[in-house]
N, C-alpha and C positions, 0 to 999 in steps of 0.2 A: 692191459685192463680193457678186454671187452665187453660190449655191451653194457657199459657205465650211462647210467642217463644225467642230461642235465640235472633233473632234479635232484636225484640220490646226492650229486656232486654240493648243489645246493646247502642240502642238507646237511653234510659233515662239515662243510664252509659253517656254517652254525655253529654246529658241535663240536668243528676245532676252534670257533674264535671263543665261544663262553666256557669251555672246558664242561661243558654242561647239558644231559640230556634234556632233562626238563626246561632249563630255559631256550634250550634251540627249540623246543616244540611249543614252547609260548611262542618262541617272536613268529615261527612259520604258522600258528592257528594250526598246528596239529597234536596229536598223543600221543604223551611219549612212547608207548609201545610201538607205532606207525616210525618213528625219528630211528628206535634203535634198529627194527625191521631195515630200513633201510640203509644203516651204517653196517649190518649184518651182510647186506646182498652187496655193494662196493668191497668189504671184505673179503669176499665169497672170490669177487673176479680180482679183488689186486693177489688177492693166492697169501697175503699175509696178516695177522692184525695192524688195525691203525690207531686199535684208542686199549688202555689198558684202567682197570680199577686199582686203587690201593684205597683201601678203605672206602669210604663213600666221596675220594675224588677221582676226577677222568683226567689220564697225563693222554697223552699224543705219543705214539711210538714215533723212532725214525722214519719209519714208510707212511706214519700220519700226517707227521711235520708235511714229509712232500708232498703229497697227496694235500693234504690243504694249500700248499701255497701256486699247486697247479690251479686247486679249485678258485682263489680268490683270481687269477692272470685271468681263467675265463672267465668270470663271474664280471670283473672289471670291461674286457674286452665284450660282451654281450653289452654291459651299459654302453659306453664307446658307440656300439654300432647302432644302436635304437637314438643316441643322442646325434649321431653324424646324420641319420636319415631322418631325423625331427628335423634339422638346421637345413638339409635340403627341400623339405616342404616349405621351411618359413616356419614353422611352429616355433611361438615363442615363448620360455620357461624355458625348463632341463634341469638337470640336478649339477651340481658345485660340490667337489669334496676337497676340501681345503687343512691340511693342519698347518699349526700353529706352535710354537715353545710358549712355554708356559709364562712367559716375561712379555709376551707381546699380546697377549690375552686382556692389558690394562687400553691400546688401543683397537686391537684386530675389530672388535665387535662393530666398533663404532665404523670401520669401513666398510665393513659386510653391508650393515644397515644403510648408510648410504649407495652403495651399488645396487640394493634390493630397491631404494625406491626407485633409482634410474632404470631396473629392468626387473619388471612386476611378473613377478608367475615362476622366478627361481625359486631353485630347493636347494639350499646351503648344508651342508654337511661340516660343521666346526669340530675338530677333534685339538684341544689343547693338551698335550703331554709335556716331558722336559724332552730334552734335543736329542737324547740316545734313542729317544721312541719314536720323535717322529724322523728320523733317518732314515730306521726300521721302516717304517710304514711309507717312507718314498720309496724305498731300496726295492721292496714287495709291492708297489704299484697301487696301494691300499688307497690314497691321494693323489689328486687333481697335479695341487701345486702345493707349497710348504712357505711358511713366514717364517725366517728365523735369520740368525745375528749371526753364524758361521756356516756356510754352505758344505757339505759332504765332500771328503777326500778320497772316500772308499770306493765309491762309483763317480762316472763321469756325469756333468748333471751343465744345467744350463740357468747361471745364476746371475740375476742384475739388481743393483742396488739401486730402492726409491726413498729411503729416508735416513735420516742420521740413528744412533745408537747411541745418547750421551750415559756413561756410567758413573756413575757417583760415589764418596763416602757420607753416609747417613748418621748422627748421631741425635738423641733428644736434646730439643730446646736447654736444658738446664747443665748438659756436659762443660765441664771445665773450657775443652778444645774449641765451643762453638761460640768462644769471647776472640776467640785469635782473627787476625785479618788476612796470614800465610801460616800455613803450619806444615814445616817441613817432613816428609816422609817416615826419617826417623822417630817422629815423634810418637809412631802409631805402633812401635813395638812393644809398650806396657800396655795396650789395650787388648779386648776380648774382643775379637770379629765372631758374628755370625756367619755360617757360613751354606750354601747351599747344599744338595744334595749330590754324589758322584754323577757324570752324566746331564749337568746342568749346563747352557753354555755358560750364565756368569758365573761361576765356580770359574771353568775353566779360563775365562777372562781375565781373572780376579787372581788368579794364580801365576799367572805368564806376567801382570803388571809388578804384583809383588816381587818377584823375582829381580824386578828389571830395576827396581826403588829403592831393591836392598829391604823392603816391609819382613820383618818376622813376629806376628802378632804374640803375643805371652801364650796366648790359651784360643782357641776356637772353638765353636759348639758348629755341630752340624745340624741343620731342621732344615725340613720338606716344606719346600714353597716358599714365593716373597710374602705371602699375607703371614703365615706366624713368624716369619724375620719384621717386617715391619712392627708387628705387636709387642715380639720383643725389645728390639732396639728403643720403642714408644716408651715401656715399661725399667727402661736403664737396664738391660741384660748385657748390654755390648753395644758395636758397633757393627756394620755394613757394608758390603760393597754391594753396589745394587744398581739396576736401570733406574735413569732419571724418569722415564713412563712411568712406572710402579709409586712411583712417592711427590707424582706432581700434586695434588689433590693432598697429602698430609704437608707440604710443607706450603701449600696455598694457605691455611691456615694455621699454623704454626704451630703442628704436631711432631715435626724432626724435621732437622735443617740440614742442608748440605754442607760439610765441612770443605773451607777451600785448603784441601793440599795439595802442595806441587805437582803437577803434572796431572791434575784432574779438571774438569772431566775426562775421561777415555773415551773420545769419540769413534765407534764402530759403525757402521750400517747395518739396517738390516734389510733384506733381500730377498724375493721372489723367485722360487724354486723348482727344477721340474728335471726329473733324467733327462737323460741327452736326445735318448734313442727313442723319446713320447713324441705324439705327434699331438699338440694342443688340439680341442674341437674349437668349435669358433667362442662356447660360453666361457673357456678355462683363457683362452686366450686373449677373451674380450674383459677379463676379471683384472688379466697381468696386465694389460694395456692400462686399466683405469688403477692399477695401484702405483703405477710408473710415473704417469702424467696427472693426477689427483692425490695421492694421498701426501704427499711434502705440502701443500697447501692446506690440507683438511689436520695431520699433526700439527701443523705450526699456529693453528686458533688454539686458545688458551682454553683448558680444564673447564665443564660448566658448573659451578657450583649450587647446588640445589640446598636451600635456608630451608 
């Protein structure tokens, strides 16, 4: 591919992350006829298509996929270097690109915000997904560092644990079960568990403990996200397995309780993440430091309640 320019590269970096002419030529303030002009001329030199129509959507061919995921390595690696030569003036701000699983999203914010007042002038980039995406999004170099409760097996990565992970069974205040003082594992195979979505880590949590309890719930429902699992289990749908983050605040006030059964809570960690082969700048590095050494102290103050 000669004579590719940065920007052309720019460009399809757009139009392969939104599958979308028109909105790569929103977010770049240019038209779309200028966006396609340009995904025309990178075509022109890769010798092949990279983006095809069916109907009125844009797929990504094989040589799109790669061609974008070159584009986003440089795309990142250009950020990298304007941020390593910020840090060597002393310029202070930079940009943070952090994700997140979508279970740690009930605290992540809250430490973002704290690290933003200790250092005024970042630009935080929060991406919450479930744990198959932001893998994805480590794996492709798309983030900084990653929060989440199981670190990647697929690639090598560099992962240290700053706070506990406690997971719970959630039922509402009026369930038979939440009069008991133990309630043994067995007890939970006439119930209806909610349950997460595939590629969730607690799904996959939640699955490995069952097994180990002997739990075979009657019936499961699957839904997307802890908020309509909370709403449901609120509403008598069923029962939960869930991060104790996600339902401190509903069972502060006595919207679902956690049921004590054996061998809960499941205490896991969750951990601070980053390929092996990245070399942190000093902002990414100076984020992992204050969530190692701060945030086990800033989790463990109680929920704020706003009356």
């Amino acid at each position: 591919m000669k004579h590719v320019t940065l920007r052309q590269l720019k460009v399809f970096e757009s139009v392969a992350r939104h599958l979308s002419f028109s909105r790569a030529a929103e977010e770049l303030h240019l038209t779309q006829p200028a966006v396609s002009m340009q995904v025309k001329q990178i075509e022109e030199s890769a010798g092949l298509p990279l983006t095809e129509m069916v109907g009125k959507k844009v797929y990504l061919t094989d040589a799109g996929k790669e061609v974008a995921r070159h584009a986003r390595l440089i795309a990142q690696q250009l950020r990298e270097a304007e941020e390593a030569l910020a840090a060597i003036k002393g310029v202070r701000g930079g940009h943070l690109s952090i994700g997140v699983v979508s279970t740690s999203k009930y605290f992540a914010p809250r430490l973002l915000a704290e690290f933003r007042r200790r250092q005024p002038g970042v630009e935080i980039d929060l991406r919450v997904f479930n744990r198959q995406t932001i893998v994805r999004q480590l794996a492709d170099n798309e983030i900084d560092l990653a929060i989440m409760g199981q670190p990647p097996q697929e690639f090598a990565t560099v992962a240290e644990a700053f706070a506990d992970h406690p997971l719970v069974i959630i039922a509402p205040p009026d369930h038979p079960l939440a009069l008991h003082q133990q309630i043994a594992p067995h007890l939970l195979n006439d119930e209806t568990f909610l349950i997460r979505e595939p590629g969730a880590g607690t799904r996959a949590t939640m699955e490995r403990y069952f097994a180990d309890a002997g739990i075979a719930p009657r019936q499961s429902i699957e839904m997307l996200g802890n908020e309509t699992i909370k709403q449901a289990v609120m509403a008598g749908l069923g029962l939960a397995f869930i991060s104790a983050h996600t339902v401190s605040l509903e069972c502060e006030v006595a919207r679902l309780v956690k049921l004590p059964v054996t061998g809960t809570p499941i205490v896991r960690r969750w951990f601070v993440v980053h390929r092996a082969e990245k070399e942190l700048l000093p902002l990414a590095a100076t984020f992992r430091n204050f969530l190692l050494t701060e945030a086990p102290k800033l989790l463990a103050e109680p929920p704020v309640i706003k009356r």
